[in-house]
Residue frames as a rotation matrix with the C-alpha (Angstrom) as fourth column:
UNK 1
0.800 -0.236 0.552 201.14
0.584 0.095 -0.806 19.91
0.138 0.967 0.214 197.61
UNK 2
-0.080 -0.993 -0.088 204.74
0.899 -0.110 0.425 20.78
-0.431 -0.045 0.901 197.32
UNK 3
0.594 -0.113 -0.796 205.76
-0.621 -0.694 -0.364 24.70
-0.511 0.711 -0.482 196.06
UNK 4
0.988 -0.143 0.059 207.02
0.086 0.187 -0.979 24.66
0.129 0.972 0.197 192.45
UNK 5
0.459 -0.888 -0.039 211.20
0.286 0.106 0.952 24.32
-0.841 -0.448 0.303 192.66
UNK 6
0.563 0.060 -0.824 212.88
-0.822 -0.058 -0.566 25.59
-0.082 0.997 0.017 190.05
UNK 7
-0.561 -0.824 0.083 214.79
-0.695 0.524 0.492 22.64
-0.449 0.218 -0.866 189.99
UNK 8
-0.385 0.527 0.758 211.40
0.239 0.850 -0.470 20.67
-0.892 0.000 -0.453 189.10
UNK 9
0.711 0.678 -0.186 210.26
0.120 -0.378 -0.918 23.27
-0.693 0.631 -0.350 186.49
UNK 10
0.527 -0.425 -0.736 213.63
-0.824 -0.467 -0.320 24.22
-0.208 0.776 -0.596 184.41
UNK 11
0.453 -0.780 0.432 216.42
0.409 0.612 0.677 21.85
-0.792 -0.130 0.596 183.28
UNK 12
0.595 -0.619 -0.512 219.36
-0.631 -0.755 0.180 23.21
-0.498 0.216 -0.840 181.63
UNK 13
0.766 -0.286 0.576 221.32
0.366 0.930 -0.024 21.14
-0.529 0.229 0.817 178.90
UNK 14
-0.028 -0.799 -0.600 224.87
-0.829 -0.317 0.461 22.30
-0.559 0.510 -0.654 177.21
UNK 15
0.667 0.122 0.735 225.74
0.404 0.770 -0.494 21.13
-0.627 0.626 0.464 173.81
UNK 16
-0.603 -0.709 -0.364 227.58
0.004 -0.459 0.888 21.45
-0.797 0.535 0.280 170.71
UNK 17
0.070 0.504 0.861 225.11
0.946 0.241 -0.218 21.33
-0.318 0.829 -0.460 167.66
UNK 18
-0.938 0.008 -0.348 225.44
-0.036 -0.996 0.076 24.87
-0.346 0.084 0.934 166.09
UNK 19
0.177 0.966 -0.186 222.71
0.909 -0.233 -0.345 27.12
-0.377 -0.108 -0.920 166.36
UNK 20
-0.798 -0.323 0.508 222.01
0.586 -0.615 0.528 29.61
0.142 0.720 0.680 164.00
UNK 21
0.057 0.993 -0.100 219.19
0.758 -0.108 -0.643 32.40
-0.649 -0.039 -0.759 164.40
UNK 22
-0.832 -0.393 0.392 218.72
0.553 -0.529 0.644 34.56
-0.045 0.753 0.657 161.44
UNK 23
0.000 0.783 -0.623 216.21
0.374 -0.577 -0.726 37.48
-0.927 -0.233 -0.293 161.26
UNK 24
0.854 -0.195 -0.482 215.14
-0.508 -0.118 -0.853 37.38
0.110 0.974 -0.200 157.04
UNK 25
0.372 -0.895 0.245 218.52
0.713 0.106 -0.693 37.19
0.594 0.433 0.678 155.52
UNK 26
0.506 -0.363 0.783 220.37
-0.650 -0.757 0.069 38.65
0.567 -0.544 -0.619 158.41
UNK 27
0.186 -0.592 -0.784 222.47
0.599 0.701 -0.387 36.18
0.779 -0.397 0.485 160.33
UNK 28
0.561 0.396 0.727 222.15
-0.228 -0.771 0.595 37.47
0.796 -0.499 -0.342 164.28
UNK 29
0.332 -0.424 0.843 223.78
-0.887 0.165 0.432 34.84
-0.322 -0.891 -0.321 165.68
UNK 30
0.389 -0.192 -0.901 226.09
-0.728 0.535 -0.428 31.89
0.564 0.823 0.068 165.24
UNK 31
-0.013 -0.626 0.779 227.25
-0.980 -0.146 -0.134 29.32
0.198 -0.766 -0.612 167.90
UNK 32
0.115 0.498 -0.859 227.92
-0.065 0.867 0.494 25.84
0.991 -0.001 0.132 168.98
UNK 33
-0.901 -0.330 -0.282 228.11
0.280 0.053 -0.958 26.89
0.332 -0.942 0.045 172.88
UNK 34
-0.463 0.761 0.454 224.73
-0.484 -0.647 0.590 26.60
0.742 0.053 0.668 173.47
UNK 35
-0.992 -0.018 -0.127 222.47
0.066 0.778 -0.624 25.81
0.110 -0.627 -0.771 176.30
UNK 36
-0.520 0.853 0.042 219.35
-0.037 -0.071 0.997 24.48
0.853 0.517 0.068 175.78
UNK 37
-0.947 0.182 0.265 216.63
-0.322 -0.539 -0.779 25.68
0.001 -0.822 0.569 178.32
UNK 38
-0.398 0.860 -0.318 213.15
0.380 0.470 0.797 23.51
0.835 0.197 -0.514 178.76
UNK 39
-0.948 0.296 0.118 210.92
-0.255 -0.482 -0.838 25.24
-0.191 -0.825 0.532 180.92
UNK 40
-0.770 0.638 0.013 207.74
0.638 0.770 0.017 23.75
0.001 0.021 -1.000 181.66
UNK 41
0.340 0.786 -0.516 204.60
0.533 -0.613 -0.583 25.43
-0.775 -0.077 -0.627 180.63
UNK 42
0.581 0.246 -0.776 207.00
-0.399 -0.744 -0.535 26.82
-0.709 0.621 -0.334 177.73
UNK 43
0.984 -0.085 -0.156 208.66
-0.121 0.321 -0.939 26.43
0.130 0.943 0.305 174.41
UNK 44
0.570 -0.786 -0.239 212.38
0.585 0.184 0.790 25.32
-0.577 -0.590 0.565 174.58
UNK 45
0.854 -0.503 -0.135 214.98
-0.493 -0.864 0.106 28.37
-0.170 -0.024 -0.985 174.58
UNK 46
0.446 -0.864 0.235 218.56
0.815 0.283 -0.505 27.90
0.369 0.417 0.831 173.04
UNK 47
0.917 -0.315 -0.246 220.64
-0.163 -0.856 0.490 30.64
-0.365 -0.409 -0.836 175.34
UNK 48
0.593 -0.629 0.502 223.77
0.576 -0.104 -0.811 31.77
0.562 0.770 0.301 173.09
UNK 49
-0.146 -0.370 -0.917 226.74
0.664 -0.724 0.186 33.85
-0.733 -0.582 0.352 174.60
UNK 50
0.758 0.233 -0.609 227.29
-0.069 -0.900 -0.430 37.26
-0.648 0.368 -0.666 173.77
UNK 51
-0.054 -0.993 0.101 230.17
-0.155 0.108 0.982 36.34
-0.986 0.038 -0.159 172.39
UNK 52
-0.895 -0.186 0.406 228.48
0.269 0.502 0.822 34.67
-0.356 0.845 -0.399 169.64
UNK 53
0.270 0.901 -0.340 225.95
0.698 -0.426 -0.576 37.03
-0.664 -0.082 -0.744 169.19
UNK 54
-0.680 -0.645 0.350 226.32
0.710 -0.698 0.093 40.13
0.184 0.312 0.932 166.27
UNK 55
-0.012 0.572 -0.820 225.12
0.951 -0.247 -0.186 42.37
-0.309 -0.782 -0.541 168.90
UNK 56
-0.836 -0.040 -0.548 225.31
0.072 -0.997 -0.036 45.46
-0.545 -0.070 0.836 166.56
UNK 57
-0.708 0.706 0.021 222.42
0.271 0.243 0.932 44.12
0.653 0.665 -0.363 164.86
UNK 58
0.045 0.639 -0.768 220.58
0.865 0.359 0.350 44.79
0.499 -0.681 -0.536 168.28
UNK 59
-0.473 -0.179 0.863 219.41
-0.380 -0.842 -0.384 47.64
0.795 -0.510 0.330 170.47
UNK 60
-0.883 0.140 -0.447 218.79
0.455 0.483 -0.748 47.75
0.112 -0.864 -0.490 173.76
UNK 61
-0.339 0.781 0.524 215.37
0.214 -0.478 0.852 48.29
0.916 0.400 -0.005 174.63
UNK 62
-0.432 -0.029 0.901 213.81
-0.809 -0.429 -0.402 49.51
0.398 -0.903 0.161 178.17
UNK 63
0.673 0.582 -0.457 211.43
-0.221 0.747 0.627 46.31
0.706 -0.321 0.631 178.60
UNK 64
-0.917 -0.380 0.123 213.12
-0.345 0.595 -0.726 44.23
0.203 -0.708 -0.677 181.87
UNK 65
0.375 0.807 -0.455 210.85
-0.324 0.574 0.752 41.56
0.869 -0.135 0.477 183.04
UNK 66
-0.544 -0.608 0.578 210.87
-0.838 0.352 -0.418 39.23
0.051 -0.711 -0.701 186.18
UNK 67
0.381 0.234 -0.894 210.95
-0.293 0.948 0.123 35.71
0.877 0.216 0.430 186.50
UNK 68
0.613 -0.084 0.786 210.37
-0.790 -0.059 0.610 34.35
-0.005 -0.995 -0.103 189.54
UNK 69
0.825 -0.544 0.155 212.50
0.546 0.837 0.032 30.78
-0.147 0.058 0.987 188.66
UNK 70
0.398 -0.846 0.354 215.24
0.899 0.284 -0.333 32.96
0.182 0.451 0.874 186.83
UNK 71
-0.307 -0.553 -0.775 215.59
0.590 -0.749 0.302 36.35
-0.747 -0.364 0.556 187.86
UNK 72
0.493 0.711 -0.501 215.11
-0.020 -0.567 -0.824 39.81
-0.870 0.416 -0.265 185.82
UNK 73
-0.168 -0.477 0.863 215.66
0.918 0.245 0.313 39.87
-0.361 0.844 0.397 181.85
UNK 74
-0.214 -0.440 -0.872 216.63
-0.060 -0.885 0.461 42.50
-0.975 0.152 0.163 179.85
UNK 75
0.070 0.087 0.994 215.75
0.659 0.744 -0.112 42.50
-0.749 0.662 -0.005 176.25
UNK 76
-0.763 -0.617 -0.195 216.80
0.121 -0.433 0.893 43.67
-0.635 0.657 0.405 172.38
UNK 77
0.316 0.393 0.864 215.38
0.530 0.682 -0.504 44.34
-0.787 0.617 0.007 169.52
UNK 78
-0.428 -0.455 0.781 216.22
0.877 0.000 0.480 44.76
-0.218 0.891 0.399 165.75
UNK 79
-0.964 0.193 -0.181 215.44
-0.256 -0.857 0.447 48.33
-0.069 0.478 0.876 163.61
UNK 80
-0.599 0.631 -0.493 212.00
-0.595 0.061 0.801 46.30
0.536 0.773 0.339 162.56
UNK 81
0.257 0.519 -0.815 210.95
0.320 0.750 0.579 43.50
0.912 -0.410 0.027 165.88
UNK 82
0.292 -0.161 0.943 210.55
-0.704 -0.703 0.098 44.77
0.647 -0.692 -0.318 169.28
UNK 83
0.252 -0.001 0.968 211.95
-0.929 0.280 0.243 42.68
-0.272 -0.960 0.070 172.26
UNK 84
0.777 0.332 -0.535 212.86
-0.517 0.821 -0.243 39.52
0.358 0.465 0.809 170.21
UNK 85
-0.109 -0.718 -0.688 215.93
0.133 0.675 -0.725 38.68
0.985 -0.171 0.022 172.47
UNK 86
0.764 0.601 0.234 216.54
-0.100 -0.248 0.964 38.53
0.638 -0.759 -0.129 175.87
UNK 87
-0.123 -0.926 -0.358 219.22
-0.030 0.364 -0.931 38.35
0.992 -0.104 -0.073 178.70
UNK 88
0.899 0.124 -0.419 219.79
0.422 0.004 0.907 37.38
0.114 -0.992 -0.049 182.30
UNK 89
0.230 -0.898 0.374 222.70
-0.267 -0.428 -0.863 39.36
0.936 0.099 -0.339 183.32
UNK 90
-0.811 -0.468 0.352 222.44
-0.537 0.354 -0.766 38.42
0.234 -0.810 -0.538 186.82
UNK 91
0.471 0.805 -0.362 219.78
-0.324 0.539 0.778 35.35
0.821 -0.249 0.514 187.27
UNK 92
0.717 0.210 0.664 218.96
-0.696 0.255 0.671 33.80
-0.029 -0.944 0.329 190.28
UNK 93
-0.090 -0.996 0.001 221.68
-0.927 0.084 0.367 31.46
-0.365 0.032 -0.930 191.46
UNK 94
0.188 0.130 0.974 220.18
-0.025 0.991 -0.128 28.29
-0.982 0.000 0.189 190.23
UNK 95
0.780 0.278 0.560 220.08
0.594 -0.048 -0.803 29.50
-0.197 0.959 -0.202 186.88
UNK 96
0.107 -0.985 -0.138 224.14
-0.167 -0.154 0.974 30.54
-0.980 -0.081 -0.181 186.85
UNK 97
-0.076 -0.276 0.958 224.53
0.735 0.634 0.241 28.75
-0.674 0.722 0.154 183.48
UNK 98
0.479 0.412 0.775 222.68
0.855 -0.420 -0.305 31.70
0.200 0.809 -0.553 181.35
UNK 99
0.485 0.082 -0.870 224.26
0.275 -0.959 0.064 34.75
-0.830 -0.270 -0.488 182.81
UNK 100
-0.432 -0.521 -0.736 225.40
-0.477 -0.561 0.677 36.64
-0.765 0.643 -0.006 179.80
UNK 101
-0.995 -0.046 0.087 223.66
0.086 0.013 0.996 35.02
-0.047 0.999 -0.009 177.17
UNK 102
-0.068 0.830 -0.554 220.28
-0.997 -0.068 0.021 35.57
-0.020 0.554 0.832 174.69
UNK 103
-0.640 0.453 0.621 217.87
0.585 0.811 0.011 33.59
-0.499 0.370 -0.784 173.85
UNK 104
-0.926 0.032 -0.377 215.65
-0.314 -0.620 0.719 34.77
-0.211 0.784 0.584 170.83
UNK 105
-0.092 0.974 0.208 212.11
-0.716 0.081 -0.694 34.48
-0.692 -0.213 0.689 170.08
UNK 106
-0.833 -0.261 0.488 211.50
0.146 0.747 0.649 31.91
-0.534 0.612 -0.584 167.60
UNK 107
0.196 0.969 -0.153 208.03
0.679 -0.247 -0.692 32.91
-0.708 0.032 -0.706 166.85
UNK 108
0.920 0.349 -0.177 209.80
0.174 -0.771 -0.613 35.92
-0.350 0.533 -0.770 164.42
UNK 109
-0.141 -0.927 -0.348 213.25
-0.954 0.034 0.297 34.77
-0.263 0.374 -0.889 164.18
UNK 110
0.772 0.021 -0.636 214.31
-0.294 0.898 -0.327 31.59
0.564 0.439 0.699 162.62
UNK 111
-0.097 -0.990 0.099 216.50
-0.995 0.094 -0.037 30.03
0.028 -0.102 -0.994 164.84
UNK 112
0.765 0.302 -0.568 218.14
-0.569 0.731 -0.377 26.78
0.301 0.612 0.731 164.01
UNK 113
0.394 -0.347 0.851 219.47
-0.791 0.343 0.506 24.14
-0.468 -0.873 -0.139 165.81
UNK 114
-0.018 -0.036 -0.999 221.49
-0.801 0.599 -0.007 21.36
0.598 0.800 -0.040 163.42
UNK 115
0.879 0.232 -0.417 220.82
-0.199 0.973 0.121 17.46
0.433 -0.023 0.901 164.15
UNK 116
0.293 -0.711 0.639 223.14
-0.789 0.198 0.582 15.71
-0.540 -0.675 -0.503 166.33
């Protein structure tokens, strides 16, 4: 049996649909430069630049994780949700596409993705 590639486990898709993720009646984020992120074994991730991020809504928090497919994340959270974003600043080189942007939990944020 073959090892796990990440080329077999992620796949990485750019679009335009705007995505919206809103925490309550907060608006956190607002973009149609997103890239959508299927990872197998998990739910699919919308990664947002910072750019389109309103990153004073966010603190940084100490969590960092590691992912052996993508490299280590950093992550945010709000006055009220710990850890509910996340960033690769430098992922692994397959996974180039996300550096600099979030992806957001969905599980406690609402984020929305409009129809194509």
């Amino acid at each position: 049996m073959s090892a796990d590639t990440t080329q077999d486990r992620i796949s990485l898709h750019s679009h335009t649909r705007r995505v919206r993720v809103w925490d309550g009646d907060t608006l956190l984020a607002d973009s149609t430069r997103a890239v959508g992120l299927r990872e197998r074994g998990y739910p699919p991730r919308q990664y947002l630049p910072e750019s389109d991020v309103h990153m004073a809504y966010l603190i940084r928090s100490a969590t960092v994780t590691h992912c052996p497919f993508k490299g280590d994340a950093t992550y945010y959270s709000t006055d009220e949700h710990p850890d509910i974003a996340w960033q690769y600043a430098n992922p692994l080189a397959d996974m180039d596409t996300i550096t600099g942007r979030l992806a957001f939990d969905d599980t406690i944020l609402t984020v929305h993705v409009d129809a194509e």
